[in-house]
C-alpha positions as CSV (number, residue, x, y, z in Angstrom):
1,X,75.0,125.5,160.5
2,X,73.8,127.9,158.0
3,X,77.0,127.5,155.8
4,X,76.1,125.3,152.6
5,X,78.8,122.7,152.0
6,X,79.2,123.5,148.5
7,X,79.2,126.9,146.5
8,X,76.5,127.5,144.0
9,X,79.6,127.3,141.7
10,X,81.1,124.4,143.0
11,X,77.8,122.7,142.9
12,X,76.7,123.6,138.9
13,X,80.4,122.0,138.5
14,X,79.8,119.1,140.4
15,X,76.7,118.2,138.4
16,X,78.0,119.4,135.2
17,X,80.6,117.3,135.3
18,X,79.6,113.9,137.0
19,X,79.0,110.9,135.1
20,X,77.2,109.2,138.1
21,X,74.4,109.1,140.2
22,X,74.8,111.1,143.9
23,X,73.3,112.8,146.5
24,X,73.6,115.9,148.0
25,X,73.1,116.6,151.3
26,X,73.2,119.5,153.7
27,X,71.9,121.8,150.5
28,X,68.5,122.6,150.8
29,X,67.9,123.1,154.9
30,X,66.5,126.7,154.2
31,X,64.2,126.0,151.4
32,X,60.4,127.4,152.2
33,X,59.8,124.2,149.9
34,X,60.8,120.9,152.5
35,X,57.2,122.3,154.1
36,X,55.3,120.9,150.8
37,X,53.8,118.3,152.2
38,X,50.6,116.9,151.1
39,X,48.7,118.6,154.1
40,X,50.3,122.1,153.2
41,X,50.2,121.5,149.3
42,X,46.3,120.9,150.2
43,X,46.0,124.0,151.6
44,X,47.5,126.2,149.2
45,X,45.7,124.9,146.3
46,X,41.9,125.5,148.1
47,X,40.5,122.2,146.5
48,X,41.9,122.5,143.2
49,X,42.0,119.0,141.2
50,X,44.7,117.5,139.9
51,X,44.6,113.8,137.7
52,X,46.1,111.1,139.5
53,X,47.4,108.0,137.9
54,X,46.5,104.4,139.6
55,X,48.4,100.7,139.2
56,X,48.0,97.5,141.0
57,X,50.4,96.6,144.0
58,X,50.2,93.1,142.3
59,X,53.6,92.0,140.9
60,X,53.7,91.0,137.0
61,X,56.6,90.3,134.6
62,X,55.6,93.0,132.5
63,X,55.7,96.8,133.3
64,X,52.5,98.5,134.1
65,X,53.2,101.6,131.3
66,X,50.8,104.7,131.5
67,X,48.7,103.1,129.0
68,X,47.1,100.8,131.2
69,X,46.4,102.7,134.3
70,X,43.5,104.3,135.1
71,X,42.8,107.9,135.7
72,X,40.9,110.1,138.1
73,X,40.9,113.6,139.0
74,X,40.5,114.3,142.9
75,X,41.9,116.7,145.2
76,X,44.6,116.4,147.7
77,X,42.4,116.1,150.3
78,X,41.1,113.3,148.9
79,X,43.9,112.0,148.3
80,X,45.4,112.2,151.9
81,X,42.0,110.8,152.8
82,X,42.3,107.4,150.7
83,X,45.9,107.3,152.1
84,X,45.3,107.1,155.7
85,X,42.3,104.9,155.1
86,X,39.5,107.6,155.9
87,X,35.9,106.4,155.2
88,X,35.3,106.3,150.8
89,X,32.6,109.4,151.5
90,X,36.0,111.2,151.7
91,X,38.2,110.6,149.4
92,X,36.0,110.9,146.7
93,X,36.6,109.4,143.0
94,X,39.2,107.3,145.3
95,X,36.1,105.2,146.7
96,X,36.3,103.4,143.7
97,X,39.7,101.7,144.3
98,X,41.2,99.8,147.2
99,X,44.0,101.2,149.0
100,X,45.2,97.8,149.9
101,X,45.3,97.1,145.8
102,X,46.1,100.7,144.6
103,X,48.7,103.2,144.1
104,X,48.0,106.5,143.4
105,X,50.1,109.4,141.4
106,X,49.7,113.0,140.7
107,X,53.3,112.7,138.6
108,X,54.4,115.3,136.5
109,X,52.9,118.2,137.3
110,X,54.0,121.6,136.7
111,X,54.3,123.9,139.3
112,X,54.1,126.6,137.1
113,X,50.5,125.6,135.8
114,X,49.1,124.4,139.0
115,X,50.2,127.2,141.3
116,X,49.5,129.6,138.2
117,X,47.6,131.8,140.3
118,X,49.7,131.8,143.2
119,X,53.5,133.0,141.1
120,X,55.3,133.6,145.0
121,X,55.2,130.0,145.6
122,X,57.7,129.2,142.6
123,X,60.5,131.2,144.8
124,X,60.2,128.1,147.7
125,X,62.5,126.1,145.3
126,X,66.0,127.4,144.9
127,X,67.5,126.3,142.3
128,X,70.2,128.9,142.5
129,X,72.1,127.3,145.6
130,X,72.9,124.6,142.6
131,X,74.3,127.0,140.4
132,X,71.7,127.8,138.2
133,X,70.4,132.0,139.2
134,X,66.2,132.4,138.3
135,X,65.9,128.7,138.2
136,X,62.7,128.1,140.4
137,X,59.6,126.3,141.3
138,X,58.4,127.8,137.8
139,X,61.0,125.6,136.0
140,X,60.1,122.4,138.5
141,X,58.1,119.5,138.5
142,X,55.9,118.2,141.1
143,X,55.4,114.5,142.1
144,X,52.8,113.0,145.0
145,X,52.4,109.1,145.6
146,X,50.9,106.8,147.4
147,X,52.8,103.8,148.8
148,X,54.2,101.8,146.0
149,X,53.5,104.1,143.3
150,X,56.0,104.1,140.3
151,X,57.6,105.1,137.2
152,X,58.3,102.5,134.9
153,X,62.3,102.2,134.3
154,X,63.3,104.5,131.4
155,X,65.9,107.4,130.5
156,X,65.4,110.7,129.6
157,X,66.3,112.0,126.2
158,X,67.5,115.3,127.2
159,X,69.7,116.7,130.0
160,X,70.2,115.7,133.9
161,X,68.1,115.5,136.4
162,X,68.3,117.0,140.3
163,X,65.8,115.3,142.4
164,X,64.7,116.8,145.9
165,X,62.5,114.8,148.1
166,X,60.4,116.6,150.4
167,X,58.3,114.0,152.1
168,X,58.2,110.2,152.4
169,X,61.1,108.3,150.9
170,X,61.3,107.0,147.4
171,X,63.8,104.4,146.0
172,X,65.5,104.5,142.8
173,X,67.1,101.5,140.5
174,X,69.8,103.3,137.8
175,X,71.4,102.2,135.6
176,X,74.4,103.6,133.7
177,X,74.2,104.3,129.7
178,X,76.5,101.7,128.9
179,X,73.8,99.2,129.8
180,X,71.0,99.9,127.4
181,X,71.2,96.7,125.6
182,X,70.7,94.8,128.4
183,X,67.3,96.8,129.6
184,X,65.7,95.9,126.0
185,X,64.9,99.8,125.1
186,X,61.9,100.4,123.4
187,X,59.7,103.2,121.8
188,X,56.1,101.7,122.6
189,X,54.5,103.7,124.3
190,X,55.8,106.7,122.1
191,X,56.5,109.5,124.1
192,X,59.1,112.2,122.9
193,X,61.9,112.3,125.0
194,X,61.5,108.6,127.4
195,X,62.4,105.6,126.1
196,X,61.2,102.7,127.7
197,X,63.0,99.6,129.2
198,X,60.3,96.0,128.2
199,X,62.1,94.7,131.3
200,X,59.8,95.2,134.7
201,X,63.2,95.6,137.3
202,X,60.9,94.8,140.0
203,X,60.2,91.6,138.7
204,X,62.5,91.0,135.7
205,X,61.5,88.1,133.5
206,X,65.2,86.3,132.8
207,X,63.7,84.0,130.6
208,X,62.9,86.6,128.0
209,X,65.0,89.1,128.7
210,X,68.4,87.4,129.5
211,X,70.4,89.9,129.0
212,X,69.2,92.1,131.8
213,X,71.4,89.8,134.2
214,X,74.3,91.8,133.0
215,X,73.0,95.3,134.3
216,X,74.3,96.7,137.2
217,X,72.2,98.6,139.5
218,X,72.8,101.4,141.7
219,X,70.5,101.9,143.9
220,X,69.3,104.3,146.5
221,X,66.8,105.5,148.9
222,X,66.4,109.3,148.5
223,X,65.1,110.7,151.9
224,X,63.7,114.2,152.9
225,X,65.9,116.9,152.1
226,X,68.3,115.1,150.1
227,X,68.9,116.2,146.4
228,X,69.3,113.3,144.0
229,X,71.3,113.9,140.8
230,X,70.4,111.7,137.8
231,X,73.2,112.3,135.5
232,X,72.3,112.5,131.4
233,X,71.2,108.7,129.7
234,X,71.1,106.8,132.8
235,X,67.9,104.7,133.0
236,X,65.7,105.0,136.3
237,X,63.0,103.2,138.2
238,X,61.6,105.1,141.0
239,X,59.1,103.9,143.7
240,X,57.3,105.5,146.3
241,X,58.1,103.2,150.0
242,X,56.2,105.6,152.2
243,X,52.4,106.0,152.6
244,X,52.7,109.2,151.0
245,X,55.9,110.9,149.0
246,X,56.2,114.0,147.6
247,X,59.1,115.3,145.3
248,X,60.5,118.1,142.7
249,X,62.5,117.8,140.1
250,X,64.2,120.1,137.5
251,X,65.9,118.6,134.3
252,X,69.2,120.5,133.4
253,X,70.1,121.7,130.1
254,X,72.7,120.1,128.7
255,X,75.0,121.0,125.1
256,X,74.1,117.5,123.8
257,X,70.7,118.3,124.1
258,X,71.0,119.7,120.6
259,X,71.5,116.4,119.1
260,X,69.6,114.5,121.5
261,X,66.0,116.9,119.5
262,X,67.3,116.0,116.4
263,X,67.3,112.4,117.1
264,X,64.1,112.2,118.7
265,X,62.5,114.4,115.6
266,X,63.4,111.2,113.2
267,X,61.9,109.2,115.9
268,X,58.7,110.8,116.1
269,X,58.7,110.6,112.0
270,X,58.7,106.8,111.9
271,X,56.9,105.8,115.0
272,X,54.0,107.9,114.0
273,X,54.6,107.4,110.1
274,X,54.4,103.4,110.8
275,X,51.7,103.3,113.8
276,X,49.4,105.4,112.0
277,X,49.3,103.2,109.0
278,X,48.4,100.2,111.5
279,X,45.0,99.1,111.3
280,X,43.2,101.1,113.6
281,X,41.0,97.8,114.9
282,X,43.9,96.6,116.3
283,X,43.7,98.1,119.5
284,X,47.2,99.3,120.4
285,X,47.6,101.6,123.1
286,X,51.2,102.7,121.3
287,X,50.9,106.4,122.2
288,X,51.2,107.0,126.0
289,X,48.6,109.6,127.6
290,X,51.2,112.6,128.3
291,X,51.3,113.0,124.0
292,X,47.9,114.5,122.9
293,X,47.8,113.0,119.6
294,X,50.0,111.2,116.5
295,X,51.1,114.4,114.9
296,X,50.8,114.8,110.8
297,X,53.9,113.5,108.6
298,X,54.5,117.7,107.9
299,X,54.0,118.6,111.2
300,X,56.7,116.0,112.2
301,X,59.5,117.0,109.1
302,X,58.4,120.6,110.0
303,X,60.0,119.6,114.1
304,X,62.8,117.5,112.3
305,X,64.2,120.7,109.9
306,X,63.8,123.0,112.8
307,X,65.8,120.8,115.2
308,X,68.5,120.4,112.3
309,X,68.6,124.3,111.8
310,X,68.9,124.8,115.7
311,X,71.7,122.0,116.3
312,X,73.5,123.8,113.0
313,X,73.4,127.2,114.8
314,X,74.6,126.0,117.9
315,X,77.6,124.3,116.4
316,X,78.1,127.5,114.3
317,X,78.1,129.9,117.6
318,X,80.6,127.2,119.0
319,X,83.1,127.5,116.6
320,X,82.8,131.1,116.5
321,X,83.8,131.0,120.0
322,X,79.9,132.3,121.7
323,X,79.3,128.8,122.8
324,X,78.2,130.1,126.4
325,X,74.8,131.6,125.9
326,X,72.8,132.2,129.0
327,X,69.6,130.6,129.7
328,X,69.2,132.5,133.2
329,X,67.0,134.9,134.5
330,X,63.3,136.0,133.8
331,X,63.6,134.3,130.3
332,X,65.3,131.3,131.4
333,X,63.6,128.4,129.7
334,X,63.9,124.6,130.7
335,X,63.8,121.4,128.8
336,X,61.2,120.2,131.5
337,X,58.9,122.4,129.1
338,X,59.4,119.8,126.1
339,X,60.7,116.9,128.0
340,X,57.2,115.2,128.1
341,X,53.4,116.2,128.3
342,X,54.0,119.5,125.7
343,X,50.9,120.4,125.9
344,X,51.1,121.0,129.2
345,X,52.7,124.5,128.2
346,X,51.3,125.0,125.4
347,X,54.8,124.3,123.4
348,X,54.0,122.8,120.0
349,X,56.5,121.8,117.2
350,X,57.2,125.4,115.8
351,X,57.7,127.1,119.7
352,X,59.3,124.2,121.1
353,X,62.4,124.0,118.8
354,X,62.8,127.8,120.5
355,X,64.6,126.0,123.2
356,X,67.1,124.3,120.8
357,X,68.2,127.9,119.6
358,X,69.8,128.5,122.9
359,X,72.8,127.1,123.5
360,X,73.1,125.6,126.8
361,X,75.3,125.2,129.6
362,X,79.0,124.3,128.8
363,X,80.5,121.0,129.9
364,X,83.2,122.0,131.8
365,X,86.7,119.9,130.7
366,X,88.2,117.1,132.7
367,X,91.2,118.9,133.2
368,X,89.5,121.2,134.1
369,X,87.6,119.9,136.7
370,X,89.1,119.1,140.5
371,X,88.4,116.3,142.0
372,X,85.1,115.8,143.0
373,X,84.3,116.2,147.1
374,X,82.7,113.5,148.0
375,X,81.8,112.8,151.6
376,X,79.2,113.4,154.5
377,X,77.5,116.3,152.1
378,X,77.9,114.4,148.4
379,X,77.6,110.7,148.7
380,X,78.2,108.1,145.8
381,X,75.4,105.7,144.4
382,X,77.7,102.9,144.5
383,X,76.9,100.2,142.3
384,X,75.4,96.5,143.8
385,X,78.4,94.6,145.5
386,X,78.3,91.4,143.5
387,X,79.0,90.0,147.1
388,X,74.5,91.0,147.6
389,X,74.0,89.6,144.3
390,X,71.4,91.5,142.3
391,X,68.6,91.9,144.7
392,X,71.1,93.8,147.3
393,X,71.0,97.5,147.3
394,X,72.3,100.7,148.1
395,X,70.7,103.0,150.5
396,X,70.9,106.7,152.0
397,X,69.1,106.9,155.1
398,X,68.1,110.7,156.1
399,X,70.4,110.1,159.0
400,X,74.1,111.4,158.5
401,X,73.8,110.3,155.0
402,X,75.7,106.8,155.7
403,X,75.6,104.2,153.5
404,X,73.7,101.0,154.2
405,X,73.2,97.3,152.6
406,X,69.6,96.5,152.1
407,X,68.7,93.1,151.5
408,X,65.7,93.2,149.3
409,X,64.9,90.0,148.4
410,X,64.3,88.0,145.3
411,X,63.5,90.5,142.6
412,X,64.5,93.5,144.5
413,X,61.4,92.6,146.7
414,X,59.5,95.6,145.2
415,X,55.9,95.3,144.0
416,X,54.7,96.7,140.8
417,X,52.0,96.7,139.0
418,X,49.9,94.0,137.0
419,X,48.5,95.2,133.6
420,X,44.3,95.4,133.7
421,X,43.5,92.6,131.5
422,X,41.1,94.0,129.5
423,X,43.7,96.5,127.8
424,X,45.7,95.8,124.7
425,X,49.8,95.0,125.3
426,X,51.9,97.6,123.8
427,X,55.0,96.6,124.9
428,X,55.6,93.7,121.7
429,X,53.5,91.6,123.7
430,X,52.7,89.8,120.4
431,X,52.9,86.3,118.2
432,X,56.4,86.7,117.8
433,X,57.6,87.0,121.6
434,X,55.0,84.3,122.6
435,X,56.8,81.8,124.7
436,X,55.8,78.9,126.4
437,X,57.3,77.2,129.4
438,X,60.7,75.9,127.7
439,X,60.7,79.3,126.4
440,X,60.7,78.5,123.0
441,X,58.4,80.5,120.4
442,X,55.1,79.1,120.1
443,X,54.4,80.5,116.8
444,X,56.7,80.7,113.9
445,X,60.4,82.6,113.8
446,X,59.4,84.9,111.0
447,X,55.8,86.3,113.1
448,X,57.1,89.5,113.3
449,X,55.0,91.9,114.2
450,X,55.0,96.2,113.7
451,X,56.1,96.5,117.1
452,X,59.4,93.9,116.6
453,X,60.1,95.9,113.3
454,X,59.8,99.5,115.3
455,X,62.2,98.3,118.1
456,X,65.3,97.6,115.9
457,X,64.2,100.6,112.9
458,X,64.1,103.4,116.4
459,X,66.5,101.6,118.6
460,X,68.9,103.9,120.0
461,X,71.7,102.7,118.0
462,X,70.0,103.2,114.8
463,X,68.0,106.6,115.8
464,X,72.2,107.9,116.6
465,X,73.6,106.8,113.5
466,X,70.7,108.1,111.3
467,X,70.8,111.2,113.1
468,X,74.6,111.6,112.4
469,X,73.9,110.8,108.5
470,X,71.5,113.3,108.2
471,X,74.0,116.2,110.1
472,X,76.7,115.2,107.8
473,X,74.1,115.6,104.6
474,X,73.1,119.1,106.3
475,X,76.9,119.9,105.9
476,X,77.9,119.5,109.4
């Protein structure tokens, strides 16, 4: 029973290769880390605070971005108080907020900065069953959540993503890359690395977002002790369904990662570039909380020239045939560092492009490749059967891993979360996408605001084709 299912090499294949979402089962069963859960995270960290993120459970068409949450900083034990419903003299800056009303989460948290003073706690996550030797808790990210506590749908910039769930059960909405039209990307809020769906998949608005019935979803419920892998570009929104949930992730490096900086360098130069010259009485929350700041136009061509130079001397070492550099061991540096929240680490513009000087894990070729194994231990995130329409769904119960039909209900049947009133839209929310009930603008076509201009100038589209001009002008 002790046997994994899969080879660390098998497994860095598997998810080095697969262009869809699965889950891995059977993998993880000895990891010290499946006994994180809130209680014993409580105890380790001795009434340490941590900032937790709150929403609304009320649903809304729009999606409640990090701009318009609040914030408090509590402690896990405060945490699990509000939780179970414990009297408000326990739980602290919790009081404040209704758990009938609220979500809570501590997301994104480092485990490498919040056990900093405890370093033999990184070695409970294991990485290296997947393939990847000195990958740890120190290259992981932690996650805790209250019931209905969410991440608005978006994809990641920069490599894939394993996903282990430890306690509770959380359900995820993907989408492949091929349907970013129809999610309605967008760069407010600017944060390097995520971009944005405008579309809230719990409650999609169809009238002004049409499109979005052509997405398919594939959707899953990750239970404890399964590993979810998120492959590279395809979009996610993730709930908490459990009173409390607790997860860790670890994104993977990937060779198209080199690119991927040196499009999201020009991005940074015109969102900032054009936001900043805004008037600053406006009010828009365009810059979501995990950036510190609107960095300088020099700082920014500074983190664009240094990406270039980096994506240059990768594609030199890959012609010369020393594609295959390692990123392992003691020294083994993740993009989870510079995926969001820099700051976090301490990795500004100048130490941050050190990542992009590494060239990363190969893609192995499909001929290569064998077929993959899937089965009891690595099961498919099947897309919706159009036979459930689009509020069906696709779950993995912790059971033997089978497959079942979930019939959520109009809209998915998930809750999210209404923006507070008294905070500025910064999702285009403006004159030009006013509609009224024929949905048909009420103010006039050519209204267009800094926001409309920013989502076509940085759409994805554009941001790849700019970023290929400016390669080919660099010689490539």
């Amino acid at each position: 029973e002790d046997v994994k299912p899969f080879t660390p090499e098998k497994t860095k294949e598997i998810v080095m290769s697969l262009q869809q979402p699965a889950v891995f089962c059977n993998m993880v069963g000895d990891w010290p880390a499946l006994h994180w859960n809130v209680k014993y995270l409580s105890a380790v960290l001795e009434g340490k605070t941590i900032q937790f993120r709150l929403g609304l459970k009320t649903v809304d068409l729009v999606p409640q971005f990090e701009t318009s949450c609040s914030y408090v900083e509590a402690t896990l034990e405060e945490f699990l108080a509000w939780s179970c419903g414990q009297p408000s003299c326990l739980s602290g800056p919790f009081s404040c907020y209704d758990y009938s009303k609220y979500w809570a989460y501590a997301d994104y948290k480092y485990i490498a900065r919040i056990f900093e003073d405890k370093p033999e706690i990184f070695q409970d996550v294991r990485w290296s069953d997947f393939g990847f030797p000195g990958r740890s808790g120190k290259e992981s990210t932690l996650w805790i959540g209250s019931e209905g506590a969410n991440t608005p749908c978006h994809l990641d910039s920069y490599g894939c993503n394993l996903v282990l769930q430890v306690q509770g059960r959380k359900r995820w909405h993907l989408f492949p890359p091929g349907d970013t039209s129809f999610l309605y990307p967008t760069r407010i809020p600017y944060e390097e690395s995520s971009i944005f769906s405008k579309v809230n998949i719990a409650n999609p608005d169809l009238k002004r977002f049409p499109k979005f019935r052509n997405s398919t979803a594939h959707v899953v419920t990750l239970s404890p002790g399964q590993v979810l892998l998120v492959p590279r570009h395809w979009w996610h929104y993730v709930e908490s369904i459990d009173p409390v949930t607790v997860s860790i992730n670890s994104w993977i490096e990937l060779d198209a990662d080199h690119g991927a900086r040196v499009e999201e360098a020009i991005t940074r130069m015109l969102v900032c570039a054009i936001k900043s010259a805004e008037n600053p009485s406006d009010g828009d929350l365009w810059l979501n909380p995990t950036e510190v700041e609107a960095t300088s136009h020099e700082i920014n061509l500074q983190y664009l020239n240094k990406a270039v130079s980096a994506y240059l001397k990768c594609q030199e070492t890959s012609v010369s045939g020393q594609a295959h550099c390692s990123s392992a061991g003691a020294n083994q540096r993740t993009n989870a560092s510079c995926k969001r929240k820099r700051r976090e680490l301490g990795c500004e513009p100048e130490s941050c492009t050190l990542l992009t000087q590494e060239c990363d894990f190969p893609t192995p070729k499909a001929e290569e490749l064998q077929k993959i194994p899937f089965g009891p231990h690595l099961i498919q995130v099947l897309p919706q059967s159009h036979q459930t329409n689009v509020m069906g769904a696709v779950a993995i119960e912790s059971g033997g891993g089978d497959l079942l039909h979930e019939n959520e209900g109009e809209h998915f049947g998930k809750s999210h979360c209404k923006r507070k009133s008294l905070l500025m839209s910064n999702d285009c929310e403006t004159a030009a996408y006013s509609m009224d009930s024929d949905c048909s603008p009420c103010t006039s076509q050519t209204a267009v605001s800094t926001n409309d201009l920013l989502d076509c100038l940085v759409n994805p589209r554009v941001i790849s084709l700019v970023a290929q001009l400016v390669l080919e002008r660099m010689g490539v």
